[in-house]
C-alpha positions, 0 to 999 in steps of 0.5 A: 159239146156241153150246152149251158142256158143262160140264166132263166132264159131259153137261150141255150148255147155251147159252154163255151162260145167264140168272140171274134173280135180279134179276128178284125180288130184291136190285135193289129192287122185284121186277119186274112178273110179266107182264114177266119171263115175256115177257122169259124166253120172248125168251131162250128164243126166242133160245137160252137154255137154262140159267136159274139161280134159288134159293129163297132169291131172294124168297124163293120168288117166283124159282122160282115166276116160272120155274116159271109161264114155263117151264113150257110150254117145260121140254123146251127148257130146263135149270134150275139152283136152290140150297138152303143157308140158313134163311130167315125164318119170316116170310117176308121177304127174306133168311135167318137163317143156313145150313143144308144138313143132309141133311134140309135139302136134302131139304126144299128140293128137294122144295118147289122142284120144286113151284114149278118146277112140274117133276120133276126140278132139272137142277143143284141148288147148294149156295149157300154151303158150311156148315161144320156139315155135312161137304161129304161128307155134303151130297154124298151128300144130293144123290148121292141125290136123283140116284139117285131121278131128282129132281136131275141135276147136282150143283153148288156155289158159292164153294166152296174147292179143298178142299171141291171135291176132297172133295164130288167124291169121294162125288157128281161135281160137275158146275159151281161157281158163283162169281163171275168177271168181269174185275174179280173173277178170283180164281179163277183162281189155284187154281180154275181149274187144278183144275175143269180137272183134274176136268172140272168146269164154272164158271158165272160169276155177276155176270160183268158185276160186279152192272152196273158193267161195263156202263159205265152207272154212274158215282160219282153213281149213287144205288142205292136201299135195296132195291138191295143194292149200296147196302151193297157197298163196291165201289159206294160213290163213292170205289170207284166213281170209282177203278174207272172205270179198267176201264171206260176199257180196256173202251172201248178194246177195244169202240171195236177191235170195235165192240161194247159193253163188256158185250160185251167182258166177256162175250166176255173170260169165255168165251174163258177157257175152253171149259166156262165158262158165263157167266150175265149177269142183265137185265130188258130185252130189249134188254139181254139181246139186247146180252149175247148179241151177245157170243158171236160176238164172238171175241177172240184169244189176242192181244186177251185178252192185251192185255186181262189185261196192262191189267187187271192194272195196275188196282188195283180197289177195294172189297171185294165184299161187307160183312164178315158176308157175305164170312164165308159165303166158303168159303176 
């Protein structure tokens, strides 16, 4: 298995790592326990070593699948977590705002070692910037549990070039976590160029767009209600038919390589850039060794290239979110 270090820090993971979400939460029902661990320990047994979860995920039941799977293997293993909003007091899926007061964080934290079963959190994410708590102070909440040994690696998600500069000001931020993949590369216009110049690592999520660029969904996919990407409008028909066009070209260059367009994705993100540290989600094994294929497949400077001058003539349509979520968006 290749390894990446993200950015100038010394966080050093597989190529690519594995986000667990889908494993409990947002792709309809969760997925059997017994399942899920097997499927965590195949990826360990294949190199993986970053797993990314968040308490929001369930909630809770994310982090209690991973703390029971790696558990017995954390000295292998690296795993990242996420604190930021309020979540129900009954329990249910979904929060009721966002909250990442010092306190917060802390409380987080701790409960979410409990159920990583671990002592420490090697990369703890603010999930999504709140603008009622200065950046400086969410980074200094978190410089501190870095002081006490509980965290590690200090990380944020969708996080603004100014919110960036700010937090890595008072506690050096190891990664970002932000949505990339060759159908959402917004970050590249200011992002990129300045992780670059801090020596921070970006951890690509949704880096196969939520399944679409897998090429399995077509305009008559039906996703069911607990399937979040019901309510996104770059899944609905008209957005789904239009955007078939990215799929073509993928072909195209998995036809050149003889490999998948998953891989192709995948492939395409990390020959971006060397601290760039995809995490592609799946519930079957036989997906999970698919993604992983994309590591040893090189694409020249020609090949990404030839890719981004394609992509760039494709208009790709749907927003990514609903309003009152694309509002979380630090800008």
């Amino acid at each position: 298995m290749q390894k990446r270090t993200l950015g100038k820090s010394t966080l050093e993971v597989s190529a690519l790592g594995l986000g667990c979400m889908g494993m409990s939460f947002s792709y309809g029902a969760p997925h059997d326990e017994g399942e899920m661990v097997r499927l965590i320990h195949k990826a360990v047994d294949l190199g993986v070593s970053l797993f990314d979860t968040a308490e929001v995920y369930g909630p809770f039941t994310n982090e209690r699948l991973l703390g029971k799977a790696l558990a017995p293997l954390r000295n292998k293993v690296k795993i990242a977590t996420k604190f930021g909003f309020n979540l129900k007091p009954d329990g249910s899926p979904g929060w009721q705002g966002l909250n990442s007061r010092p306190e917060h964080i802390r409380q987080v934290a701790e409960t979410s070692l409990k159920r990583l079963n671990t002592d420490h959190i090697d990369l703890l994410y603010q999930h999504r910037v709140d603008p009622a708590v200065p950046i400086e102070e969410v980074a200094g909440a978190v410089k501190d549990l870095i002081a006490e040994g509980k965290v590690l690696h200090f990380g944020l998600s969708e996080a603004s070039v100014r919110t960036i500069r700010r937090a890595h000001a008072v506690q050096p931020v190891t990664a970002l976590q932000s949505e990339y993949s060759i159908w959402w590369r917004e970050v590249e216009a200011e992002i990129l160029p300045t992780l670059e110049e801090l020596g921070i690592g970006l951890v690509p999520y949704s880096p196969l767009g939520r399944g679409f660029l897998t090429g399995k969904l077509s305009a008559d996919t039906q996703f069911a209600s607990t399937d979040f990407r019901s309510s996104l409008p770059r899944f609905a028909p008209e957005a789904l038919k239009a955007n078939q066009a990215l799929i073509d070209l993928l072909n195209v260059i998995a036809k050149k390589k003889n490999a998948t367009t998953a891989q192709i994705a995948l492939a395409w993100l990390l020959a971006q850039k060397p601290w760039i540290v995809p995490i592609p989600g799946t519930t079957k094994v036989e997906r999970l060794e698919e993604n992983l294929g994309a590591i040893a497949l090189e694409l020249s400077a020609d090949d990404v290239r030839e890719i981004n001058n394609a992509a760039d003539k494709i208009a790709v349509k749907g927003a990514r979110y609903p309003e009152p979520v694309e509002k979380l968006i630090d800008r």
